[in-house]
C-alpha positions as a Markdown table, in Angstrom:
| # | Residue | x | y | z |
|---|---|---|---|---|
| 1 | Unk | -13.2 | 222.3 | -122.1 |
| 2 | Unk | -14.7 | 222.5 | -118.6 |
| 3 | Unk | -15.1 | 218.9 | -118.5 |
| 4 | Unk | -11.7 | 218.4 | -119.2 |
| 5 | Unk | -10.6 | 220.1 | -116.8 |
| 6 | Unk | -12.6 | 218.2 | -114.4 |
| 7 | Unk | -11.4 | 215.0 | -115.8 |
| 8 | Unk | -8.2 | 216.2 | -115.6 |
| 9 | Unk | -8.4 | 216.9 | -111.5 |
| 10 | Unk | -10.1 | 213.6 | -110.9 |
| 11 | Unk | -7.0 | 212.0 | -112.4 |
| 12 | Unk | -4.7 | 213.7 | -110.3 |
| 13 | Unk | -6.6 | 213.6 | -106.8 |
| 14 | Unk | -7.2 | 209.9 | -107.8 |
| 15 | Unk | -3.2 | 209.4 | -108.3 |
| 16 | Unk | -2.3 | 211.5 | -105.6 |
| 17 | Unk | -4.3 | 209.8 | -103.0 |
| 18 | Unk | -3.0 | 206.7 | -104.1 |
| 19 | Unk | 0.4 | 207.5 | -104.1 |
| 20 | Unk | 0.3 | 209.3 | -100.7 |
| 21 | Unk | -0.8 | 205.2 | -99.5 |
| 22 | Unk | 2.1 | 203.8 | -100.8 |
| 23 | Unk | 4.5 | 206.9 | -100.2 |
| 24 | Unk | 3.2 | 207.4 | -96.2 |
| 25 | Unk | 3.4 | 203.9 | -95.7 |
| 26 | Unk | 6.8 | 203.5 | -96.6 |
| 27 | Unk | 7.8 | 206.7 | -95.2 |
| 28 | Unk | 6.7 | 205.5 | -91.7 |
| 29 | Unk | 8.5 | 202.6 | -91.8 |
| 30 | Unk | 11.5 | 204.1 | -92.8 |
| 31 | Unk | 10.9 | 206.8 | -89.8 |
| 32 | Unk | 9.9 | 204.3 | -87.5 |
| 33 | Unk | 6.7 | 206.3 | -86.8 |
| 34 | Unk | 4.4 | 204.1 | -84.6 |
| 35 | Unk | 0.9 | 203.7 | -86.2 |
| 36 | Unk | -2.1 | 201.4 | -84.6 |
| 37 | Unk | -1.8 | 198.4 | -86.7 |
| 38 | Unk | -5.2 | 197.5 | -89.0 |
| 39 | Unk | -6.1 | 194.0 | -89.9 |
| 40 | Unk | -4.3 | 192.5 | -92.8 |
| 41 | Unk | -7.2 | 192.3 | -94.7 |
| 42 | Unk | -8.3 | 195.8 | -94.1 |
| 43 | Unk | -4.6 | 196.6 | -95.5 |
| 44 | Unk | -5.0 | 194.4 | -98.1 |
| 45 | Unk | -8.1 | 196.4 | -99.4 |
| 46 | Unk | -6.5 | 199.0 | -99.1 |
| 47 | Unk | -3.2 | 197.9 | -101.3 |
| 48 | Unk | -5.7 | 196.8 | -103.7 |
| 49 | Unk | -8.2 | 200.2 | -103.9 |
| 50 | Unk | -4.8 | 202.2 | -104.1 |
| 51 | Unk | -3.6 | 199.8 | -107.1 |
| 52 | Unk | -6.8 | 200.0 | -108.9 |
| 53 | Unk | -6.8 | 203.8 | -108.6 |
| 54 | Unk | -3.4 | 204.5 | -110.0 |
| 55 | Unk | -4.4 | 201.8 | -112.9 |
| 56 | Unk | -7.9 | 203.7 | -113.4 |
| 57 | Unk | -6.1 | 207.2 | -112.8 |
| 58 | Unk | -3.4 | 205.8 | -115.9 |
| 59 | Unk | -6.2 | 204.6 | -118.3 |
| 60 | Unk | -7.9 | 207.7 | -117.2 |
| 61 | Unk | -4.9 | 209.8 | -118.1 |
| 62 | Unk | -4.5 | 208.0 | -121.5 |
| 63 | Unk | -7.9 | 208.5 | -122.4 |
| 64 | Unk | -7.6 | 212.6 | -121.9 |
| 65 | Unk | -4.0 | 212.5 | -123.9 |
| 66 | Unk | -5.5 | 210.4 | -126.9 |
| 67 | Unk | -8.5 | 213.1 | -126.9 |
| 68 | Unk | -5.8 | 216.2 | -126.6 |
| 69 | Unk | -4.1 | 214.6 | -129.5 |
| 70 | Unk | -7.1 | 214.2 | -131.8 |
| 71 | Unk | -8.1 | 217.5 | -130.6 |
| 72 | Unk | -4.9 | 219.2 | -131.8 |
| 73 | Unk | -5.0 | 217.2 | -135.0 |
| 74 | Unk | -8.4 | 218.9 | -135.7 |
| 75 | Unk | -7.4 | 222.3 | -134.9 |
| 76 | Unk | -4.3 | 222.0 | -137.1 |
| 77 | Unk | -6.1 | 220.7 | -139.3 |
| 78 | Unk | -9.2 | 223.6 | -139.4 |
| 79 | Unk | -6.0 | 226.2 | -139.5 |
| 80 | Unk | -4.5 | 224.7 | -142.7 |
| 81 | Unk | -8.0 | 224.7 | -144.4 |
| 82 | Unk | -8.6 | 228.1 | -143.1 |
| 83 | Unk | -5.1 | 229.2 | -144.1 |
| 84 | Unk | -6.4 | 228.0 | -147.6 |
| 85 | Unk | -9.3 | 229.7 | -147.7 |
| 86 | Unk | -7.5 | 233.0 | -146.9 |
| 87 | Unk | -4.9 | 232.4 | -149.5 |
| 88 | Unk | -7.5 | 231.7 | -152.3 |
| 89 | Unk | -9.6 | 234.8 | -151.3 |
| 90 | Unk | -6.6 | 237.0 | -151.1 |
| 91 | Unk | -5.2 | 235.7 | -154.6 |
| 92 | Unk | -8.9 | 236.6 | -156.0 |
| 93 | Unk | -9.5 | 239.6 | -154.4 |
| 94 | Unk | -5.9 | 240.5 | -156.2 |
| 95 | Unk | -7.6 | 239.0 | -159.5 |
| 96 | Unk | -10.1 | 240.9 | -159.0 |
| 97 | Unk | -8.5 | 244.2 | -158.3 |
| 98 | Unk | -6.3 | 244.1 | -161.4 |
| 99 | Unk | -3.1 | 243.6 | -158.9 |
| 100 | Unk | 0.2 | 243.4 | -160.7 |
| 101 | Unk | 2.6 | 240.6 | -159.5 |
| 102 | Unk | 4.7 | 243.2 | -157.4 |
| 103 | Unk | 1.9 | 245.0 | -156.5 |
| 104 | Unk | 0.6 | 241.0 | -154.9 |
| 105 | Unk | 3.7 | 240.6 | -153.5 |
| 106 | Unk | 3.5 | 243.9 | -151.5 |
| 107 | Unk | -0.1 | 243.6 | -150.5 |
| 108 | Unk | 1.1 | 240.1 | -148.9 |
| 109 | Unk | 3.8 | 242.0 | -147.3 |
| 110 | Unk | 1.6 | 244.6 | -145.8 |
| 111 | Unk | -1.3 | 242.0 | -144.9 |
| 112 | Unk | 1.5 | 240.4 | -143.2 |
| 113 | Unk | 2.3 | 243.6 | -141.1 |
| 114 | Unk | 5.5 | 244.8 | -142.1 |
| 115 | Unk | 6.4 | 247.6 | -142.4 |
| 116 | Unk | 7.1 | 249.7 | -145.6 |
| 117 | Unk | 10.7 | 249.9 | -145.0 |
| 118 | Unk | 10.7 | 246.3 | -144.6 |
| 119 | Unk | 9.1 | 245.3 | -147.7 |
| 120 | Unk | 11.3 | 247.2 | -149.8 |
| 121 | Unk | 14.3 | 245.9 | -147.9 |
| 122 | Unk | 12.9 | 241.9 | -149.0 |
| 123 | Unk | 12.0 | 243.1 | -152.3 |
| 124 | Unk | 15.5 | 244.6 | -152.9 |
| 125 | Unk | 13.4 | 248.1 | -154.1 |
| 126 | Unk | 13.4 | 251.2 | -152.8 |
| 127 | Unk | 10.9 | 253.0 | -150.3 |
| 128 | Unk | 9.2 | 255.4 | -152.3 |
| 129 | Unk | 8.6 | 252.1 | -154.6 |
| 130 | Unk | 6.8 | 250.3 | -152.4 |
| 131 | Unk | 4.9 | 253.3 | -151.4 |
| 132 | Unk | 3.4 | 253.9 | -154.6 |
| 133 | Unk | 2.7 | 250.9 | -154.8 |
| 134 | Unk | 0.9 | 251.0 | -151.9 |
| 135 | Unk | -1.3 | 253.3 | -152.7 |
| 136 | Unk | -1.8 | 251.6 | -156.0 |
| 137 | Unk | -3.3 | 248.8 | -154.2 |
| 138 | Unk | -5.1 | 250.9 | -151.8 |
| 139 | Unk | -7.1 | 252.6 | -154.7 |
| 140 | Unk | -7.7 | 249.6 | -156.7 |
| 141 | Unk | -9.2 | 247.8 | -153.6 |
| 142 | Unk | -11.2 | 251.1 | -152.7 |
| 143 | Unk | -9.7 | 251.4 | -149.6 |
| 144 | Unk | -7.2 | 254.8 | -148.0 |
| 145 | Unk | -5.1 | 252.2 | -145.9 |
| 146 | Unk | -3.6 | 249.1 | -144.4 |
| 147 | Unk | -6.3 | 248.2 | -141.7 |
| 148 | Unk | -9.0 | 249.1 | -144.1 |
| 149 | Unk | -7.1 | 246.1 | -146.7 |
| 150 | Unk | -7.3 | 243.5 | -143.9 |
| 151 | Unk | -10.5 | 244.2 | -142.5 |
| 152 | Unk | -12.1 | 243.5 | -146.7 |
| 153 | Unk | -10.2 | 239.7 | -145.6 |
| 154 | Unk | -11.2 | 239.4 | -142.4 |
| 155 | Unk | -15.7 | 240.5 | -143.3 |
| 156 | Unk | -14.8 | 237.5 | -146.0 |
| 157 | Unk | -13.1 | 235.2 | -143.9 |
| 158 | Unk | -16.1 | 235.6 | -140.8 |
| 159 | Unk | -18.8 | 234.6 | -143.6 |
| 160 | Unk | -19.2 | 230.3 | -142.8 |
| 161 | Unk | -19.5 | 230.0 | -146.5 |
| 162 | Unk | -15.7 | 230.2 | -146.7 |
| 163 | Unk | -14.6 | 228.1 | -143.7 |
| 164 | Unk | -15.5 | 225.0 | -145.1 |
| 165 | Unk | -15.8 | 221.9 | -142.7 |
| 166 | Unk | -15.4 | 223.8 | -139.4 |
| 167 | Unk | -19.4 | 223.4 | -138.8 |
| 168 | Unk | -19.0 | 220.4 | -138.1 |
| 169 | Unk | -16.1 | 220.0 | -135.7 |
| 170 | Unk | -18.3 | 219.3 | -133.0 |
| 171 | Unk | -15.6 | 216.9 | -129.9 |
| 172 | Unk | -16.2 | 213.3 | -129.7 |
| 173 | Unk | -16.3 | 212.4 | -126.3 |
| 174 | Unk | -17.5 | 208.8 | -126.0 |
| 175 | Unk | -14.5 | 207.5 | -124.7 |
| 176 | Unk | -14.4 | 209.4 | -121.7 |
| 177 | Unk | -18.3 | 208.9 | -121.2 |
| 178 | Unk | -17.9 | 204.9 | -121.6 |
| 179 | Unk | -14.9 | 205.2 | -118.7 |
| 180 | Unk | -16.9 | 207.4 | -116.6 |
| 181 | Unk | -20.3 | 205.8 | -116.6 |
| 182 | Unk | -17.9 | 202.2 | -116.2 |
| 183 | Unk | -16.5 | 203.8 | -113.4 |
| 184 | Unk | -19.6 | 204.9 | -111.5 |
């Protein structure tokens, strides 16, 4: 992360100072602002460097987009796995406790964080139904509330066992290395 960063205000100093070339020189010649004049091939140079920088500072910024990119493929794709993984364990910890299908569906609910009001207002029940129901749960999981209910999902979900391929999701950052060690 820190490296991107750095990458990322290379690019920019590198753009701006190249730009500020082009930009200053045309703004004194619009303002008419004497200058000492340089050689032509000291400008020329110059022309050039500022050229190459904005072309280094794009390839530069195409390399840290294409790394963002795969970088928020991965991560979407770690929260769909892990997503998975918390739907399985919650559907066999419901197994397990014996659940009924509306007692699931209200466990979801509540896992979810609404509120018991709301529940009974999607489930087209009343409160006192989805109370009960509540504690139903709440007993069959061995636990006296809400927080207590996550927190048996969230002890699972910290164990690496069930976040499978997130081990290894170690960033691949040859591309910038190849650039940067070309560059220097």
């Amino acid at each position: 992360m820190m490296r991107d960063l750095v990458l990322i205000s290379l690019l920019l100093l590198i753009q701006l100072v190249c730009a500020f070339f082009f930009v200053g020189q045309t703004l004194m010649t619009y303002l008419d602002i004497q200058h000492s004049p340089i050689s032509w091939e000291l400008h020329e140079f110059l022309e050039v460097g500022a050229a190459l920088g904005l072309v280094f500072g794009a390839v530069l910024g195409g390399i840290v987009l294409r790394r963002s990119m795969r970088r928020q493929k991965r991560a979407e794709e770690q929260l769909r796995q892990v997503s998975g993984a918390f739907m399985e364990l919650m559907q066999a910890r419901f197994a397990d406790w014996g659940l009924t299908s509306a007692e699931r569906d209200v466990a979801l609910f509540a896992i979810k964080g609404l509120s018991t009001q709301e529940i009974a207002s999607l489930r087209g029940t009343a409160g006192g139904t989805v109370k009960a129901q509540t504690n139903a749960i709440y007993r069959k999981a061995g636990v006296t509330g809400r927080s207590q209910l996550l927190s048996l999902f969230i002890e699972d979900l910290m164990d690496e066992e069930m976040l499978p391929g997130l081990a290894g999701a170690a960033t691949d950052d040859r591309d910038v290395d190849a650039v940067m060690q070309a560059a220097g």
